[in-house]
Every structure is written in C-alpha cells, then in structure tokens.
Backbone as a chain_set.jsonl record, in Angstrom:
{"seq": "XXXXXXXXXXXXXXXXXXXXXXXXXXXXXXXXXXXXXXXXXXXXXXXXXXXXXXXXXXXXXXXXXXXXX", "coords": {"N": [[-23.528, 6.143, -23.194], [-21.118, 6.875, -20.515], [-20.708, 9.961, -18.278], [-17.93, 12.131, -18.456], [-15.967, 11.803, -16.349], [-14.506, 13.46, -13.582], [-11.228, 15.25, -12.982], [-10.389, 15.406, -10.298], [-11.93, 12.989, -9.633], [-11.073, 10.978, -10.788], [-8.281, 11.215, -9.737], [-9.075, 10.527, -7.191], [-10.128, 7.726, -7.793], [-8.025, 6.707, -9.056], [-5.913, 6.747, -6.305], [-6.972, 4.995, -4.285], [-7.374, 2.637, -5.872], [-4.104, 2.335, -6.151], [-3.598, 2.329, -3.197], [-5.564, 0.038, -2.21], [-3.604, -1.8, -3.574], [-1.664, -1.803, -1.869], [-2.172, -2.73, 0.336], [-3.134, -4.893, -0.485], [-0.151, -6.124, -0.762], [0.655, -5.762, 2.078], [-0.849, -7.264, 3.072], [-0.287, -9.909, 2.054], [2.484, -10.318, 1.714], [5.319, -11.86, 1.555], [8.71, -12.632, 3.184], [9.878, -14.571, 1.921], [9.606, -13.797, -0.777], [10.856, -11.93, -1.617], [13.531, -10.403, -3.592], [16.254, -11.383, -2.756], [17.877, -12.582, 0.08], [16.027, -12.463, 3.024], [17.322, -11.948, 6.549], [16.525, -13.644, 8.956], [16.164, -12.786, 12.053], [15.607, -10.008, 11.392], [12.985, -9.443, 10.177], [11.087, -8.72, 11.354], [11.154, -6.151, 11.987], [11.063, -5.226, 9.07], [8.698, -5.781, 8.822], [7.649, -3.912, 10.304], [8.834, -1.771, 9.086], [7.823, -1.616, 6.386], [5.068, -1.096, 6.951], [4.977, 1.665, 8.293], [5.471, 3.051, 6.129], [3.977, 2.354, 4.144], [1.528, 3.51, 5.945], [2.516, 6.043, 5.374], [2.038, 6.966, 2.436], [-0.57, 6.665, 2.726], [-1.255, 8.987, 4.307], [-0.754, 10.843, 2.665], [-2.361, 10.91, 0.588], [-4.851, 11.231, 2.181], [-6.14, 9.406, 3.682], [-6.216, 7.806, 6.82], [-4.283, 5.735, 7.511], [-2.646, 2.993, 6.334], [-4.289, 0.14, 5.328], [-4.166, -3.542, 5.631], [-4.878, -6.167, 3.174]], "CA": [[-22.148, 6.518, -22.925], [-21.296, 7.208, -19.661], [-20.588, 10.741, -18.494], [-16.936, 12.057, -18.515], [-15.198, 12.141, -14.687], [-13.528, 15.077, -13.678], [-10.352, 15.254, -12.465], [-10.9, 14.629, -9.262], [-12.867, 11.825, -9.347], [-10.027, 9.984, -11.897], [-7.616, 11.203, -8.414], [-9.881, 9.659, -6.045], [-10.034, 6.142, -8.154], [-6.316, 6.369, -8.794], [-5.712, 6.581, -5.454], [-8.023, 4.152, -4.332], [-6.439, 1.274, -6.558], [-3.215, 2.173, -5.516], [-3.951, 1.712, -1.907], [-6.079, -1.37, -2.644], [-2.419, -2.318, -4.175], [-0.703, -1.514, -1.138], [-3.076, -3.061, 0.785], [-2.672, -6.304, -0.953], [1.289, -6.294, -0.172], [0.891, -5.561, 3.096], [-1.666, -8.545, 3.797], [0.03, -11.168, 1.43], [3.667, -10.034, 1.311], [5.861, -12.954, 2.352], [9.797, -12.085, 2.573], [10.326, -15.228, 0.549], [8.668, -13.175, -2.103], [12.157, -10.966, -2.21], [14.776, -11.026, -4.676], [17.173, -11.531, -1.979], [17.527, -13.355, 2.024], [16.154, -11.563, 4.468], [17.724, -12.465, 8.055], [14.866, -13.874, 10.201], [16.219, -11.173, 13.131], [14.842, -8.708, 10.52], [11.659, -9.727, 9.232], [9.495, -8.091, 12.16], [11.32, -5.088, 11.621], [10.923, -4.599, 7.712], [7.0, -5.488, 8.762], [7.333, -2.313, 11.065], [9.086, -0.488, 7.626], [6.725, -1.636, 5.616], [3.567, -0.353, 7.342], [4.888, 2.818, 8.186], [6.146, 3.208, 4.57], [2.447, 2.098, 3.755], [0.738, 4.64, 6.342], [3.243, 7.442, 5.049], [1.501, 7.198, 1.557], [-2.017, 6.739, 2.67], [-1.593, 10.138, 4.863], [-0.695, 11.728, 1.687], [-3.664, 10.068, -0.068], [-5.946, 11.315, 2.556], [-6.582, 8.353, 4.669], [-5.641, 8.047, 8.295], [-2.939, 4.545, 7.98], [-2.722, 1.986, 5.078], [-4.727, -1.303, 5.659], [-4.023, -4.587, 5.053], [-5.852, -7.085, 2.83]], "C": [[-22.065, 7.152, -21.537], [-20.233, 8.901, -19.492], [-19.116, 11.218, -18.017], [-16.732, 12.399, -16.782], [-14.568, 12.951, -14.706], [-12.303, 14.44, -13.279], [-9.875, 14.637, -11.601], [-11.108, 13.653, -8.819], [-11.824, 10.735, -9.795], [-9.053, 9.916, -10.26], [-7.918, 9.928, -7.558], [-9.958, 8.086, -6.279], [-8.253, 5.663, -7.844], [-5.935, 5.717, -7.568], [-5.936, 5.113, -4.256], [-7.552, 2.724, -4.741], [-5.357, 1.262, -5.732], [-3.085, 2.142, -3.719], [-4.497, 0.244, -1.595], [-4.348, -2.233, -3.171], [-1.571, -2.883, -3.209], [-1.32, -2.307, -0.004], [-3.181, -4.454, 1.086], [-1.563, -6.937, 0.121], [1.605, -6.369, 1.361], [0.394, -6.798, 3.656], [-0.658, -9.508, 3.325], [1.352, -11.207, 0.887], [4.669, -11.301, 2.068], [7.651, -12.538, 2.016], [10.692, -13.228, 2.015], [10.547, -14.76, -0.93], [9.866, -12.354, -2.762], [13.177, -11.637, -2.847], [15.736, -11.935, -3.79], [16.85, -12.35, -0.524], [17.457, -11.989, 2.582], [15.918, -12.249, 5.795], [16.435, -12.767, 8.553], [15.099, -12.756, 11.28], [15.59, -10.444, 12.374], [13.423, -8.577, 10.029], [10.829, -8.961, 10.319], [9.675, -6.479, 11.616], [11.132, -4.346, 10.183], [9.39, -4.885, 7.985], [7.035, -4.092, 8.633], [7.549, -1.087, 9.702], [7.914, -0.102, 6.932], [5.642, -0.992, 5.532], [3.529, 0.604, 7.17], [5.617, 3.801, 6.968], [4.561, 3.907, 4.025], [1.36, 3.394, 4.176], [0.891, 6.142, 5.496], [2.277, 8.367, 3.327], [-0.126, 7.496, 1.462], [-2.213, 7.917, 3.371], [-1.609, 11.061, 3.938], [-2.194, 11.794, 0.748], [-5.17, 10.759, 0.706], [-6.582, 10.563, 3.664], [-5.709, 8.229, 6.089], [-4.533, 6.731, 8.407], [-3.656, 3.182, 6.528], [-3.783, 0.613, 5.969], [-3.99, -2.246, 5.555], [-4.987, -5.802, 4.277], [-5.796, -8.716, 3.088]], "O": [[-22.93, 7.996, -21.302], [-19.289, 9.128, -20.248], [-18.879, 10.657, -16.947], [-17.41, 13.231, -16.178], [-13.974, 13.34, -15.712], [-12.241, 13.212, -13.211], [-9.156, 13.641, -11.693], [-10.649, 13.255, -7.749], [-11.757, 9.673, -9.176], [-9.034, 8.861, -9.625], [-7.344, 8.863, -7.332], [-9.89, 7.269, -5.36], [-7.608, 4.927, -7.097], [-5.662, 4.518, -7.507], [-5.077, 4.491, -3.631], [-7.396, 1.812, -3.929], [-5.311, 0.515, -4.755], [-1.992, 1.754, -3.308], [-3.928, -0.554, -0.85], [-4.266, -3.439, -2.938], [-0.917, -3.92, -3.318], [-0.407, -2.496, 0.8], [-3.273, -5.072, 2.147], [-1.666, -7.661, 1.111], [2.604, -6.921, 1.821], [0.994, -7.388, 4.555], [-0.048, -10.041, 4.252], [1.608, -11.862, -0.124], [4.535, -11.474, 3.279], [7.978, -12.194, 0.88], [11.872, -13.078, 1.699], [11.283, -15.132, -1.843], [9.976, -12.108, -3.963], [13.604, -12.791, -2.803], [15.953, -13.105, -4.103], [15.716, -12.656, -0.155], [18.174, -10.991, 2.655], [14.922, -12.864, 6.178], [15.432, -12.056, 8.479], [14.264, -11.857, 11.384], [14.578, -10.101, 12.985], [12.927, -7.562, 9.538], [9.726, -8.586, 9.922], [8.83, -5.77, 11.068], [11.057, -3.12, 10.095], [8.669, -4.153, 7.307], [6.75, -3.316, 7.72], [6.901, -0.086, 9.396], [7.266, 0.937, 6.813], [5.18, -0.426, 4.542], [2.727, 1.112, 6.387], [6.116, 4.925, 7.015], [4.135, 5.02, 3.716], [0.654, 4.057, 3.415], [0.059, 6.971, 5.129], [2.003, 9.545, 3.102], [-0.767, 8.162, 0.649], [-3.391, 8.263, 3.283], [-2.295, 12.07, 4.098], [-2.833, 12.791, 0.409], [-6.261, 10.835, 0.14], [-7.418, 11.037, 4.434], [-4.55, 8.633, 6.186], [-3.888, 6.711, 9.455], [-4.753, 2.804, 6.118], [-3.777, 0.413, 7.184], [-2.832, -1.892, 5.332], [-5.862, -6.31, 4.977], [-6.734, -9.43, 2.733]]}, "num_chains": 1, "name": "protein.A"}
C-alpha cells in the first residue's frame, strides 16, 4: 500500500494536472473549437488573452508563465 501524501504534495499534483490542462488548450485550442464565430481581426488578440489569462494562473500556481503543449 502506498504511503498516504500530505497535503501538499496532493496541491503540488493538483496543480500540476491543471496546468498540464491549460497547457493542452493553449497548444491545441483552435477558435473553431468555440461555441460561437470569432472575427478573424480577433483571433491574434484572444491568443494574446488567452496566454496571459494562462500565465496569470500559473503565477499563482508558482510557475513563472503557462506553457503550451
């Protein structure tokens, strides 16, 4: 049986996934993929959202700017 994780450590995975998540979206997000049209004028700019959406969470997280996968 393996031995119970603290707190912490459960954090640190959490986290971890959900970045890996975010990570994903960021690499393989296409704005076909949305419910709705989004304008071609717009699409660089919801990148730019996106990222610094992305970074905003991974500074909280600990990490210095989201990736992409």
């Amino acid at each position: 049986m393996s031995e119970k994780l603290s707190r912490t450590k459960l954090k640190e995975i959490a986290q971890d996934a959900l970045m890996q998540g975010i990570g994903n979206q960021l690499g393989y997000w296409k704005p076909e993929d949305y419910d709705e049209p989004i304008p071609e004028n717009q699409r660089d700019e919801l990148r730019e959202v996106m990222q610094r959406e992305a970074d905003r969470v991974a500074r909280l997280f600990g990490y210095e700017k989201a990736w992409s996968n």
